[in-house]
Residue frames as a rotation matrix with the C-alpha (Angstrom) as fourth column:
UNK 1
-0.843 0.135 0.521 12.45
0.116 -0.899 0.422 -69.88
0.525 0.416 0.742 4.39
UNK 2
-0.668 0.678 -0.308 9.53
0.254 -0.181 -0.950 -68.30
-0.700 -0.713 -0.051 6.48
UNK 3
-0.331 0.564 0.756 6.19
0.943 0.202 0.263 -68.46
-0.005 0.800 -0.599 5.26
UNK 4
-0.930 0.136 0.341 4.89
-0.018 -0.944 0.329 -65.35
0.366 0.300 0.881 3.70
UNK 5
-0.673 0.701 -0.238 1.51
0.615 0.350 -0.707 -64.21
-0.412 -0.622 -0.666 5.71
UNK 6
-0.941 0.202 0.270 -1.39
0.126 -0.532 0.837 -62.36
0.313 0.822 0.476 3.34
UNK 7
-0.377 0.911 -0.165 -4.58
0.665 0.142 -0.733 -61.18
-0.645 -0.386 -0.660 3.98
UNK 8
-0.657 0.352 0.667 -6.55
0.445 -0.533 0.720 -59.44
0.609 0.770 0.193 1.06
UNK 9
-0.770 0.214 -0.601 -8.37
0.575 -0.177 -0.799 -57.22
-0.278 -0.961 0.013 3.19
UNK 10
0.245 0.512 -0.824 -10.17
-0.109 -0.830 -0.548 -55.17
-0.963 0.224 -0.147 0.61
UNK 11
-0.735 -0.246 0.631 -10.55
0.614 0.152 0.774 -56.05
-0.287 0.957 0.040 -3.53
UNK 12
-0.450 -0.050 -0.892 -10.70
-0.243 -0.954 0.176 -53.08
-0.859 0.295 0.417 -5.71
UNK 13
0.758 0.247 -0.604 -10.92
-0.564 -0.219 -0.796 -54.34
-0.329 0.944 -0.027 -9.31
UNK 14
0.125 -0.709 0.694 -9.56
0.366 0.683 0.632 -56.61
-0.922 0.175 0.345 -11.92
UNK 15
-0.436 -0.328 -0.838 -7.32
-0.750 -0.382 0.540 -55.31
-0.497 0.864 -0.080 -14.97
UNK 16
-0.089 -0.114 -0.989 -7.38
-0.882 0.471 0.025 -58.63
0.463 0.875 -0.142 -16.70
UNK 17
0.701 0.237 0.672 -7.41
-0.452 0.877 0.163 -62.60
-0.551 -0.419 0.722 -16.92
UNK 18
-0.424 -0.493 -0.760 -5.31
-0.895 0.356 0.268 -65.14
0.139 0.794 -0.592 -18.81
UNK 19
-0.014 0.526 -0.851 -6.19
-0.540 0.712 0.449 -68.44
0.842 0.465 0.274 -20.29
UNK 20
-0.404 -0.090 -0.911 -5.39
0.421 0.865 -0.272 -70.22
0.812 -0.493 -0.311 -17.33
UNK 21
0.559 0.790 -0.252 -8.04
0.555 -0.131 0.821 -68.46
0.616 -0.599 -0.512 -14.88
UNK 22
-0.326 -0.474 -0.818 -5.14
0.942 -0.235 -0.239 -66.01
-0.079 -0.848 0.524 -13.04
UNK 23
0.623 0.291 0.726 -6.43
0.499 -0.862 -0.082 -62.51
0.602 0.414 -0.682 -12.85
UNK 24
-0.781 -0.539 0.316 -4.10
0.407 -0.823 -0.396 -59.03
0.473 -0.181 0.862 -12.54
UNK 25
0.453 0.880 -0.141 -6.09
0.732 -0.277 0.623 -57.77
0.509 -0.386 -0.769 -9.49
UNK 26
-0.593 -0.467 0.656 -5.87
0.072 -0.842 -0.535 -54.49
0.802 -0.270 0.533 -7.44
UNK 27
0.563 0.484 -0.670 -6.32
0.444 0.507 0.739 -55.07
0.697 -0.713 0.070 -3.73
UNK 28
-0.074 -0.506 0.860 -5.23
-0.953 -0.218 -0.210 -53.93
0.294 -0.835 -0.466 -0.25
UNK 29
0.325 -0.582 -0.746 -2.90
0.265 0.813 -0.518 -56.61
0.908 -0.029 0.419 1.33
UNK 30
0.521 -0.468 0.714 -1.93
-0.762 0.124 0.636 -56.66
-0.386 -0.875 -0.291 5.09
UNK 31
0.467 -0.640 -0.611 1.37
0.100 0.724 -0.682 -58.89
0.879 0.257 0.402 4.47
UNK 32
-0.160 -0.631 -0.759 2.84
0.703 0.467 -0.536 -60.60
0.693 -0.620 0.368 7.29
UNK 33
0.092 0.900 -0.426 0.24
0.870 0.135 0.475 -58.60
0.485 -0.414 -0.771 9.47
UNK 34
-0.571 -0.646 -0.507 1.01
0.601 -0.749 0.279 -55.33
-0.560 -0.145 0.816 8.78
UNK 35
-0.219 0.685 -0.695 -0.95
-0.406 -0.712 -0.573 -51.90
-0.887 0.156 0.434 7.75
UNK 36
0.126 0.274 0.954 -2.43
0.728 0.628 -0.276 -53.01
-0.674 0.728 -0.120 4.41
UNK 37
-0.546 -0.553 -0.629 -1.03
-0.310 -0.564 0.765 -51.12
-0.779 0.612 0.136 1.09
UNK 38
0.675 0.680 -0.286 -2.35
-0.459 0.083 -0.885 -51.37
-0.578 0.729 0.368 -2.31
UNK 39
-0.267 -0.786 0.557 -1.29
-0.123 0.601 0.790 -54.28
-0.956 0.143 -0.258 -4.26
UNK 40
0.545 0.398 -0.738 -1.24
-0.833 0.155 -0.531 -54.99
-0.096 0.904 0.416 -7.82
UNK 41
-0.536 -0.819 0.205 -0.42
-0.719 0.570 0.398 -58.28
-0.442 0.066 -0.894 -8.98
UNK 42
-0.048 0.365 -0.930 -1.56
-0.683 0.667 0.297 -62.02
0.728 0.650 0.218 -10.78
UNK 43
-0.289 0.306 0.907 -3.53
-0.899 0.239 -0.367 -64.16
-0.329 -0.922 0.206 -8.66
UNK 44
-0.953 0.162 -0.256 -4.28
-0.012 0.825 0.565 -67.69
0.303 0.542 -0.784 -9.13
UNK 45
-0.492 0.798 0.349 -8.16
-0.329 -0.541 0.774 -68.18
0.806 0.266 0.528 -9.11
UNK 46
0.604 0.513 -0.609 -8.63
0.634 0.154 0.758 -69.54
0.483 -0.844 -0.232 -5.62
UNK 47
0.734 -0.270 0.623 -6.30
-0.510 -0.825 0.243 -66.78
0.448 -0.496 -0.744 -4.18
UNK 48
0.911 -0.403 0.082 -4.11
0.174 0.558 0.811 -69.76
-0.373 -0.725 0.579 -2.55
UNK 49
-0.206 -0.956 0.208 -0.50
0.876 -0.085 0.476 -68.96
-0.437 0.280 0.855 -5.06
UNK 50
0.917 0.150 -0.370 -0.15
-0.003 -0.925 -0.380 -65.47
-0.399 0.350 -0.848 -6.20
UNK 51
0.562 -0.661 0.498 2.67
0.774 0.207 -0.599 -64.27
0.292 0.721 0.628 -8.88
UNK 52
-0.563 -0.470 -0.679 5.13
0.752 -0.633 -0.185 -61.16
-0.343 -0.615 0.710 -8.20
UNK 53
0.310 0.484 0.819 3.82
0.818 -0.574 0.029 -57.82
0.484 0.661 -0.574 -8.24
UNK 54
-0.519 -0.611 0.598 4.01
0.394 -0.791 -0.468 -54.26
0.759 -0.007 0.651 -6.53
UNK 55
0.226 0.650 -0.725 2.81
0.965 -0.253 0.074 -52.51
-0.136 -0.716 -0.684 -3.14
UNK 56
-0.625 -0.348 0.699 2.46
0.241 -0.938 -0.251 -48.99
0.742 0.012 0.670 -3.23
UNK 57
-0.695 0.348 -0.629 1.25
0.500 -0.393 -0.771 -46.43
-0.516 -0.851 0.099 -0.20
UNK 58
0.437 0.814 0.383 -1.33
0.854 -0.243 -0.459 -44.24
-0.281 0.528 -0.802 -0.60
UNK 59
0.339 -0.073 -0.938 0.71
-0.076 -0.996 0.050 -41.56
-0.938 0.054 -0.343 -1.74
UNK 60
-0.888 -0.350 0.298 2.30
0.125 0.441 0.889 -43.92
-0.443 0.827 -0.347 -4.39
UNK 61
-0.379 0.698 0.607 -1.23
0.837 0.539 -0.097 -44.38
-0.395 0.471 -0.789 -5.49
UNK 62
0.510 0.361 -0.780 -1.94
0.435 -0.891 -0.128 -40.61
-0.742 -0.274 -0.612 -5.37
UNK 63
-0.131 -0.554 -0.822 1.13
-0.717 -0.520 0.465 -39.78
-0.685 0.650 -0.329 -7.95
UNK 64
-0.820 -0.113 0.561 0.29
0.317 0.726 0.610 -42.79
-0.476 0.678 -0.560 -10.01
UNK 65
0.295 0.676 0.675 -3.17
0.952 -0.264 -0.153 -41.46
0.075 0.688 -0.722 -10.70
UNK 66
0.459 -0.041 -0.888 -1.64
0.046 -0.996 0.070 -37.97
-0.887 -0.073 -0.455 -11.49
UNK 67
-0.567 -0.820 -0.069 0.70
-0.418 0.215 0.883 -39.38
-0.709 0.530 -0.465 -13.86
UNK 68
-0.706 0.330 0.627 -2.01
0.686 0.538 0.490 -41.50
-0.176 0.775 -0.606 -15.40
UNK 69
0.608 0.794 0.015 -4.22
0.734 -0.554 -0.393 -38.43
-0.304 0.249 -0.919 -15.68
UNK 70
0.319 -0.233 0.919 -1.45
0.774 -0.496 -0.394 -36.12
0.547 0.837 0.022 -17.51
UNK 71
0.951 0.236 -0.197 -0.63
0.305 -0.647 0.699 -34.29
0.037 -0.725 -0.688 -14.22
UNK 72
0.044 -0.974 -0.220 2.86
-0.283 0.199 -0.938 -33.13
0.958 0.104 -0.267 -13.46
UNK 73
0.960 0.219 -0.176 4.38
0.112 0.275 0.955 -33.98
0.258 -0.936 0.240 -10.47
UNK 74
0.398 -0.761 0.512 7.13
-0.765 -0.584 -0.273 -32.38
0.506 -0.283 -0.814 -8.30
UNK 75
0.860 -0.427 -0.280 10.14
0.508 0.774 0.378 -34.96
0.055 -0.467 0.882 -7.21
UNK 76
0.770 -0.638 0.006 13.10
-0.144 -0.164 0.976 -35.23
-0.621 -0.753 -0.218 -5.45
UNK 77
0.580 -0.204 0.788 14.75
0.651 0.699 -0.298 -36.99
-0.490 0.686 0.538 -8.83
UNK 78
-0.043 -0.758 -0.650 18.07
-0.305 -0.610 0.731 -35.33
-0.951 0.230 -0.205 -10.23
UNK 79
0.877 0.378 -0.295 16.91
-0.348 0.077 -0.934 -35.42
-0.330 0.923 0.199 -13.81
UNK 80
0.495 -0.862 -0.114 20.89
-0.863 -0.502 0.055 -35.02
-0.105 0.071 -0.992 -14.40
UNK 81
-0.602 -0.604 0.522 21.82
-0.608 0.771 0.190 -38.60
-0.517 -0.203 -0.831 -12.68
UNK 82
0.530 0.417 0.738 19.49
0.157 0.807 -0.569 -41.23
-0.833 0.417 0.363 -14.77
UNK 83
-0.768 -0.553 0.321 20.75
0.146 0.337 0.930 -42.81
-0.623 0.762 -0.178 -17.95
């Protein structure tokens, strides 16, 4: 397996911690040395093993804080096809 390549290029802001010293941090991430994205995820506390989490673009980030602020937001999403 090829190693995964990371660079935290920019920390935003931790959500949280757990007992064992990992914190849920928001950060821009250049992975495998590429444009950096905003990452959310659980970090161990020297930054060296990290857990799974999510990249989003800045437009992801743009409807996420709309959504978390009660906004609506126009999609592409056939209401029709989801379960």
């Amino acid at each position: 397996m090829a190693e995964l390549k990371f660079e935290i290029t920019k920390h935003i802001g931790i959500l949280s911690e757990n007992a064992r010293g990992w914190t849920k941090e928001l950060n821009m991430v250049s992975w495998n040395e590429r444009e950096p994205k905003y990452d959310l995820r659980e970090w161990s506390p020297d930054h060296s093993r990290m857990g799974k989490g999510i990249t989003l673009t800045e437009e992801d980030v743009t409807a996420l804080k709309a959504l978390l602020n009660g906004e609506e937001i126009e999609d592409d999403i056939d209401e029709d096809m989801m379960l």
